[in-house]
C-alpha positions as CSV (number, residue, x, y, z in Angstrom):
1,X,0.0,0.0,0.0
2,X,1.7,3.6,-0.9
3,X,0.4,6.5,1.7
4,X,1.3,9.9,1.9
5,X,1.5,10.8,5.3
6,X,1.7,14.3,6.5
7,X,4.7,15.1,8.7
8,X,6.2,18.1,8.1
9,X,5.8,21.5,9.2
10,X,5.9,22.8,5.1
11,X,2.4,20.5,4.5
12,X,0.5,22.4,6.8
13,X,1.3,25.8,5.7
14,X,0.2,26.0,2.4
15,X,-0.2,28.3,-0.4
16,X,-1.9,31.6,0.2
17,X,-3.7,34.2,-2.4
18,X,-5.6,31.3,-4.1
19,X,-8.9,32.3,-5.8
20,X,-12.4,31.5,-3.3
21,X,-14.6,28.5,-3.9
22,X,-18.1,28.9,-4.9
23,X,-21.0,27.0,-3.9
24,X,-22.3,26.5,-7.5
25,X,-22.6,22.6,-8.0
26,X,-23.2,21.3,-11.6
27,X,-26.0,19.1,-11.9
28,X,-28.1,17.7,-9.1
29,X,-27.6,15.0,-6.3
30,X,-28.0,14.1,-2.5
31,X,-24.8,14.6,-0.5
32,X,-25.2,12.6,2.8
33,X,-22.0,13.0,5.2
34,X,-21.0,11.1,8.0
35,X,-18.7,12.8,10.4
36,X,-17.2,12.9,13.5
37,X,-18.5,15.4,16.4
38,X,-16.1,18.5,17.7
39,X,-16.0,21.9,16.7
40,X,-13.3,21.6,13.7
41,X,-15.3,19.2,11.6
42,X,-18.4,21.5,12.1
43,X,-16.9,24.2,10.3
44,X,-16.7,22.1,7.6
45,X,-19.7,20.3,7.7
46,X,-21.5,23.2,8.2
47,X,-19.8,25.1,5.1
48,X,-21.3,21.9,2.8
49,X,-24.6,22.1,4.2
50,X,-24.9,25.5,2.9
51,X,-24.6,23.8,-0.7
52,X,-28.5,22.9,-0.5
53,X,-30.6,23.6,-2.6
54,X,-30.9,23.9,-7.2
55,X,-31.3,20.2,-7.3
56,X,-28.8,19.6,-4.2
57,X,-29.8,18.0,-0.7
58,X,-27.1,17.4,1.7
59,X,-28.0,16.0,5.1
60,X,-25.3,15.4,7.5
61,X,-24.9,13.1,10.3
62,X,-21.9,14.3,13.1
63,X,-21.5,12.0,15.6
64,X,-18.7,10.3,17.9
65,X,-19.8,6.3,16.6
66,X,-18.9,7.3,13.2
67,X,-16.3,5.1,13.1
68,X,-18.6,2.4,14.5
69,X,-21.3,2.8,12.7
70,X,-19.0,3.9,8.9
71,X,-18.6,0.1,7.3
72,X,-22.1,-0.7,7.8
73,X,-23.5,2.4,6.5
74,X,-21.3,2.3,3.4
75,X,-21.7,-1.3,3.1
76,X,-25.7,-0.6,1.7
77,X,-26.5,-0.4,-1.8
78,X,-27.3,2.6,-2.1
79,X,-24.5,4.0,1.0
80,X,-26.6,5.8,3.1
81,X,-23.7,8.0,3.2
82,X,-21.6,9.7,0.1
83,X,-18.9,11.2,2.3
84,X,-17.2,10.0,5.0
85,X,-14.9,11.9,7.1
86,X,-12.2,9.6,8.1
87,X,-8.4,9.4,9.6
88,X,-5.5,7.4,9.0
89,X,-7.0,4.7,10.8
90,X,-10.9,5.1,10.3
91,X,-10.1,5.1,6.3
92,X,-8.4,1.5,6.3
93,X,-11.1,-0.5,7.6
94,X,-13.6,1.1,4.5
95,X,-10.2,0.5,1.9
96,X,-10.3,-3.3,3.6
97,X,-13.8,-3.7,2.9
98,X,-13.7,-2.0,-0.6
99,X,-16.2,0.8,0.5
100,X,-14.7,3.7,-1.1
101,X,-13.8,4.9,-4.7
102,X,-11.0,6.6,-6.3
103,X,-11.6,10.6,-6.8
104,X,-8.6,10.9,-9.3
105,X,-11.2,12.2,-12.2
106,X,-12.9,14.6,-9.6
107,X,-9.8,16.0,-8.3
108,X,-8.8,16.9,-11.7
109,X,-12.5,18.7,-12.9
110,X,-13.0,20.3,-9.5
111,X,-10.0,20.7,-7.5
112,X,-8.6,23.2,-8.7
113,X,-7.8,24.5,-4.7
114,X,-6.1,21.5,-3.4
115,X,-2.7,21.0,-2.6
116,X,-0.8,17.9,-3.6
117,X,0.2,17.3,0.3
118,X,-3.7,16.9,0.5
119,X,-4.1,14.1,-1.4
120,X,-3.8,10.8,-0.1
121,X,-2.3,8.2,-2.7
122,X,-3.1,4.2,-2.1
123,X,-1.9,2.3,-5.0
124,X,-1.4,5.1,-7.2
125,X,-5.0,6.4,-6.9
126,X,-6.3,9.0,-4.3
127,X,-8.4,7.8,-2.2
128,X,-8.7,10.5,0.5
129,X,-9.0,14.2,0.6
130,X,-6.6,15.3,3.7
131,X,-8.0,18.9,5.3
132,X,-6.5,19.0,8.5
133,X,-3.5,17.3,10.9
134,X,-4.3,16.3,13.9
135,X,-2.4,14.5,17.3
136,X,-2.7,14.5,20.7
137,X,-1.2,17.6,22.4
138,X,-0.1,18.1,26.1
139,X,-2.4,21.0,27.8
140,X,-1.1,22.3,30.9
141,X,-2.4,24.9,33.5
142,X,0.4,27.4,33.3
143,X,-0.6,29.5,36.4
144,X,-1.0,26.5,38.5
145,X,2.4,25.0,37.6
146,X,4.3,28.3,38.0
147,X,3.1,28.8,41.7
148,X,4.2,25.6,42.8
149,X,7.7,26.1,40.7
150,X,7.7,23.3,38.4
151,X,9.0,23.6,35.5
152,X,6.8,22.0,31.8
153,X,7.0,19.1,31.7
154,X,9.0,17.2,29.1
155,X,8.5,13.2,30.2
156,X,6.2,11.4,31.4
157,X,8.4,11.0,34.5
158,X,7.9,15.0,34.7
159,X,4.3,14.9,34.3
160,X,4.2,12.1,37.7
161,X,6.2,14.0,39.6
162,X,4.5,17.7,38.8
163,X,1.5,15.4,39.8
164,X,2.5,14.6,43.1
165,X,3.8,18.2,43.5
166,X,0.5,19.4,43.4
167,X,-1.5,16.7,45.1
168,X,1.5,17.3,48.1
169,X,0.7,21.0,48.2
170,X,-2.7,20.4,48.4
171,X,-3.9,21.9,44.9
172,X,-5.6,19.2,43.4
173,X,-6.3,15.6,44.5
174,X,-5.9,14.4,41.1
175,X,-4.1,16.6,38.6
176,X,-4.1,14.4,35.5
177,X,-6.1,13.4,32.7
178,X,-6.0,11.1,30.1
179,X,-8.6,8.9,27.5
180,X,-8.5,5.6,29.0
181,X,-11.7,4.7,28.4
182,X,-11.8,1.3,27.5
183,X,-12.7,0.7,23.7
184,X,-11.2,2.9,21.1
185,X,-9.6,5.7,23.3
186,X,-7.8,3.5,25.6
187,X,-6.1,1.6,22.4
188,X,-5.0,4.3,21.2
189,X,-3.5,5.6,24.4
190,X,-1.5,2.8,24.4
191,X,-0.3,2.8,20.8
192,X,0.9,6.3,21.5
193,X,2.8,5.4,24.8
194,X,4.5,2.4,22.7
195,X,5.3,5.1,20.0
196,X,7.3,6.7,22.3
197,X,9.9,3.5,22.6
198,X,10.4,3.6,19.1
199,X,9.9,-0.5,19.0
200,X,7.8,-1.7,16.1
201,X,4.1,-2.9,16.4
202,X,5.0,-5.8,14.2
203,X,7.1,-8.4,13.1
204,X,9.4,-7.1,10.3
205,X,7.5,-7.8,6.8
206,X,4.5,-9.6,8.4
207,X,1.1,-9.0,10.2
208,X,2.7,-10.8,13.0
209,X,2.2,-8.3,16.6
210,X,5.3,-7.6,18.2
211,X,4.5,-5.4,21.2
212,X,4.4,-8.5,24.0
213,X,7.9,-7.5,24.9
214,X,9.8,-5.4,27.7
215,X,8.5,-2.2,26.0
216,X,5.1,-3.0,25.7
217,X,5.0,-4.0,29.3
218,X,6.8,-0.5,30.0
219,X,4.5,1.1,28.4
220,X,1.5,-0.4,30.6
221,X,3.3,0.5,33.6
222,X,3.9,3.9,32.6
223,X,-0.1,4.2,32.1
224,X,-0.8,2.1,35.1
225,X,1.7,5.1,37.0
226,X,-0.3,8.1,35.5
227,X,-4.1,6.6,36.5
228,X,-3.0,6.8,40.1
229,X,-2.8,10.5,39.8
230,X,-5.9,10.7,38.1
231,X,-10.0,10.5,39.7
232,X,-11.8,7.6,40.9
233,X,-13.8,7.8,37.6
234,X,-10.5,7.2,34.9
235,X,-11.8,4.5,33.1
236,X,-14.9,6.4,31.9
237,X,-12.4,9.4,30.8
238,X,-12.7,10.1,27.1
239,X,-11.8,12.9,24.7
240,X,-15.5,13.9,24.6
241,X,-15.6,14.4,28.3
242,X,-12.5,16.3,28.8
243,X,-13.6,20.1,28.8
244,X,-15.6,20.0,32.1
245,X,-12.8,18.4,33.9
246,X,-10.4,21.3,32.6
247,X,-12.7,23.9,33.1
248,X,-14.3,23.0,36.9
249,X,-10.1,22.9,37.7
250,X,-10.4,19.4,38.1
251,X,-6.9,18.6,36.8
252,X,-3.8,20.9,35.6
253,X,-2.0,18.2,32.9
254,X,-4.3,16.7,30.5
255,X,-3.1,14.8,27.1
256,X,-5.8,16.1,24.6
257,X,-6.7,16.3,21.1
258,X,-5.3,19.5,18.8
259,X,-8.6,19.1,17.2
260,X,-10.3,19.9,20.4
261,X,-7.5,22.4,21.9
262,X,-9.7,25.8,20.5
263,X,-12.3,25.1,23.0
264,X,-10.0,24.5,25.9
265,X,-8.0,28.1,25.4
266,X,-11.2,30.3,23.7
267,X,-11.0,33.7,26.3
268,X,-14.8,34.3,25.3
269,X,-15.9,30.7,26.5
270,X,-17.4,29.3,30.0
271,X,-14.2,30.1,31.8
272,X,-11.8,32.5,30.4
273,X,-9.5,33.0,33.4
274,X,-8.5,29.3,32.7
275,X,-8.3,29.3,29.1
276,X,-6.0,32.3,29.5
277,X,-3.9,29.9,31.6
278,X,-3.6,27.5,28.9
279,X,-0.9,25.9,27.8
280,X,0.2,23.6,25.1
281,X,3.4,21.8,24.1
282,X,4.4,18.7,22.5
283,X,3.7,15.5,24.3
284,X,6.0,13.9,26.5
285,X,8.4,11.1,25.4
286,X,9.6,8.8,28.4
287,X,12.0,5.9,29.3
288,X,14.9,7.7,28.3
289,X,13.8,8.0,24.8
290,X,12.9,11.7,22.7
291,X,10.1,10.5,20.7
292,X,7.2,12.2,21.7
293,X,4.5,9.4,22.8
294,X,2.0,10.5,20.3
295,X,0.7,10.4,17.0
296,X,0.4,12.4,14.3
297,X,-3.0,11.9,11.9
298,X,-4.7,13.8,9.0
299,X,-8.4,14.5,9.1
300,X,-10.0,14.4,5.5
301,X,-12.8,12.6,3.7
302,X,-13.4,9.6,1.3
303,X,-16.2,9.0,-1.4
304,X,-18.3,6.0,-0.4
305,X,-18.1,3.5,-4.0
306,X,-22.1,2.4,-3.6
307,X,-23.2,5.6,-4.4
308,X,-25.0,7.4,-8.3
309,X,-22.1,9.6,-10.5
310,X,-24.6,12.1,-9.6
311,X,-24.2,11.9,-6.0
312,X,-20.5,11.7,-6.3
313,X,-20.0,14.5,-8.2
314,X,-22.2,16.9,-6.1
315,X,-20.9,15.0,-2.8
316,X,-17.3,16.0,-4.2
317,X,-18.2,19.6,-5.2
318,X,-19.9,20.6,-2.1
319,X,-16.5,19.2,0.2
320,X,-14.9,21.9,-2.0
321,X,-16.6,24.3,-1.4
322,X,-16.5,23.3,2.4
323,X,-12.5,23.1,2.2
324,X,-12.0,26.5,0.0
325,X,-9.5,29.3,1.3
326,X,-12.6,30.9,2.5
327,X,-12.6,28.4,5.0
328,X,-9.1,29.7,6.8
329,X,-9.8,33.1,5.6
330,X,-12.3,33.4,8.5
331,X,-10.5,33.9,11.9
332,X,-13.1,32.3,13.8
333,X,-12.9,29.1,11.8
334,X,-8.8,29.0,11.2
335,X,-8.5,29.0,15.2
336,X,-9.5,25.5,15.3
337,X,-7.5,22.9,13.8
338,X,-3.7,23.0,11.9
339,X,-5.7,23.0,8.7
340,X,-4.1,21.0,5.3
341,X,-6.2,24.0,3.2
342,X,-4.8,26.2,0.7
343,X,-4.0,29.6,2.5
344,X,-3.8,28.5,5.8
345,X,-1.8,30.2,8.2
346,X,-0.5,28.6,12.0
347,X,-2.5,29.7,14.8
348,X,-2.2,28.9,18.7
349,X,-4.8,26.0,18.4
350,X,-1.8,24.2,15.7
351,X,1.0,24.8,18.3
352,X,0.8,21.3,19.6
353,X,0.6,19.9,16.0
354,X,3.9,21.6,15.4
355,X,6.2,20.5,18.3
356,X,5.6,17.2,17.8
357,X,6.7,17.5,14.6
358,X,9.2,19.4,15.0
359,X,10.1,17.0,18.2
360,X,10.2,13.5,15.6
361,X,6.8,12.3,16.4
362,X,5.3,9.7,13.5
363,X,2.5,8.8,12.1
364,X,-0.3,6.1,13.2
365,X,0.5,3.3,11.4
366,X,-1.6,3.3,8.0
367,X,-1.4,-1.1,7.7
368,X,-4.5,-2.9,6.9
369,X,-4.2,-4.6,10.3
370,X,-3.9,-2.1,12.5
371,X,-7.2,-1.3,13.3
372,X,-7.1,-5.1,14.5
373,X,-5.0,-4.4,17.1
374,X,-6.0,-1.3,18.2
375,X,-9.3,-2.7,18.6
376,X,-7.4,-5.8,20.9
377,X,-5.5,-3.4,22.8
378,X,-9.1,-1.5,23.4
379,X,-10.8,-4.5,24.6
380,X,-8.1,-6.1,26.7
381,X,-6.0,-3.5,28.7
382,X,-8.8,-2.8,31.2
383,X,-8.4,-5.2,33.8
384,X,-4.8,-4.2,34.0
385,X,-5.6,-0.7,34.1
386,X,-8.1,-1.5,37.2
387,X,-5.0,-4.1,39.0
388,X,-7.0,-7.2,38.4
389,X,-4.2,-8.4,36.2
390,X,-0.2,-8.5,35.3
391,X,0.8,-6.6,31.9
392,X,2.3,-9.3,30.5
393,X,-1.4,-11.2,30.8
394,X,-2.8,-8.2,29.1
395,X,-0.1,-8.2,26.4
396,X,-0.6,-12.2,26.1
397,X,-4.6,-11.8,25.6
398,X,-4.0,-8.4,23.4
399,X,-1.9,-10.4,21.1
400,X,-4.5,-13.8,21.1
401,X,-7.5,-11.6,20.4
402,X,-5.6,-9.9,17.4
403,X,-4.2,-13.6,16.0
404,X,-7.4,-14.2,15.6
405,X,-9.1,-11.7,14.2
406,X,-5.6,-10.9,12.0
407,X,-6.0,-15.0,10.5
408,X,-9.7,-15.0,10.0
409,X,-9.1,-11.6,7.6
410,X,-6.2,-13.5,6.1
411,X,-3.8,-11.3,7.5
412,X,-1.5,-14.5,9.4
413,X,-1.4,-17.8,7.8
């Protein structure tokens, strides 16, 4: 599989002074989009439901199951969905399942604003329009970590002990947050911790796992050591749920989302003395290593195959419109994400983006198996997490469950 993955600062930038999009779709069509839910993808979402209307419907669908619910909806003839707005990961499972279609023949009638950085290449044909990068980002109460005199933190180990600094001095019980709900979030909280140890997922050449070794059980431990500085309640902690937490001064150190970072340190929201306080930098690395223990992902779309030309084409036109300079012209709307779109310029909410790649940080691994493990890790961390068992047993039923599933798909012979 060839990918273009999007890790340098020069991607994001992009090329300003290009002409504006108009919403004036040729021909008719229904344009049906499945999305996630935070306040970057509404902008866009909103900006191609705006292309109703002359023979065009759009209805969209934002929610935080897309990726639950995306395979199913795209498996229907017709897709109940046109567009889906995917990742690195959430694209693989529709390119396993043969769900989407190439837009090479699109891009060339109607892109006319996209940058080659945005367009993501499998087997020679694009299969994905990026529009913004994305990676978790650590947010840090400033105000709170200067009073006590500690300094940002750059490891993990840092991030423990400013932890116990402040639970010592009596500022907060438990400072820290993190996604380890279990499911999705808590996979993925572990792939980013195993990032940081620069070990491979897999076997050289193969689907085979290779993460039941010393660094994957590191890289437990080092999660196990961070939920003891976090509330009774960290197992049902999830990107969605963050914001309150920050905002009720709950905890000072949280690892969070880029995507999300505009509504954390927005001076005109719910609490403005905090988001004034508002940090970011790139996430920690730890273990002796300088990889920051993240990754780095685009945000973009993909054209569901089971749908009309008709839909296609006006499905395809209206996501232009959505993603023209117009877009990051608007202050409002380029304060929320490091946006892959033609005259973008960096703003705070990108900041995070940038360090880690300016720090080394890679990309989620783009292999047709991946999401199999990430789903094992999801499902089978838990009961470590909670000190019912050792991290090798976790490791040792990660790596069954994903055997499994990996031979049925064909993956391990």
């Amino acid at each position: 599989m060839t990918k273009m993955l999007l890790s340098t600062t020069a991607v994001l930038i992009g090329l300003a002074g290009a002409a504006s999009a108009q919403c004036a779709i040729e021909g008719d069509g229904s344009v049906r989009i499945l999305a996630n839910d935070f306040q970057a993808l509404h902008a866009v979402v909103s900006r191609a439901a705006t292309c109703a209307g002359e023979g065009v419907e759009v209805t969209t669908n934002e929610t935080t199951e897309h990726k639950d619910i995306q395979v199913a909806a795209l498996s229907t003839s017709p897709a109940a969905y046109t567009i889906a707005v995917v990742a690195n990961g959430s694209l693989v499972p529709l390119l396993n399942e043969g769900l989407v279609q190439p837009m090479d023949d699109l891009v060339a009638k109607y892109g006319q604003n996209l940058q080659d950085s945005q367009l993501i290449r499998v087997d020679g044909k694009i299969m994905a329009i990026a529009f913004m990068a994305n990676s978790q980002m650590l947010h840090y109460r400033a105000d709170l970590l200067d009073q006590n005199g500690i300094a940002v933190p750059a490891t993990y180990e840092d991030v423990i002990a400013a932890a116990k600094t402040l639970e010592e001095k009596g500022v907060m019980k438990t400072p820290l947050y993190a996604s380890f709900k279990p499911g999705w979030d808590l996979g993925e909280e572990f792939i980013n911790m195993y990032m940081g140890s620069g070990e491979p997922f897999f076997e050289d050449g193969t689907a085979k796992p290779a993460i039941d070794n010393d660094a994957g059980v590191a890289a437990l431990e080092m999660m196990k050591a961070l939920k003891d500085n976090m509330g009774p309640d960290v197992m049902t902690y999830n990107s969605n749920e963050a914001q309150p937490y920050w905002e009720n001064s709950e905890v000072a150190i949280m690892t969070g989302w880029g995507s999300r970072t505009a509504a954390f340190i927005d001076e005109n929201g719910a609490t403005p003395e905090i988001a004034k306080e508002t940090k970011i930098a790139a996430m920690p690395s730890w273990g002796g290593h300088d990889i920051p223990a993240t990754t780095l992902w685009w945000d973009g779309f993909a054209l569901a195959k089971n749908i009309s030309d008709e839909d296609a084409a006006a499905s395809f036109q209206a996501m232009m419109y959505a993603l023209s300079p117009d877009l990051v012209a608007d202050p409002e709307t380029a304060g929320l994400a490091a946006w892959l779109v033609n005259g973008y310029t960096p703003t705070p909410a990108s900041e995070g983006v940038f360090a880690n790649m300016k720090a080394g940080a890679k990309p989620y691994p783009m292999t047709p198996y991946m999401g199999m493990l990430h789903t094992a890790l999801g499902d089978n961390l838990a009961e470590f997490m909670q000190g019912q068992e050792t991290a090798e047993k976790a490791l040792e039923d990660t790596v069954a469950a994903y055997t499994t599933a990996a031979t049925e798909a064909g993956f391990i012979k």
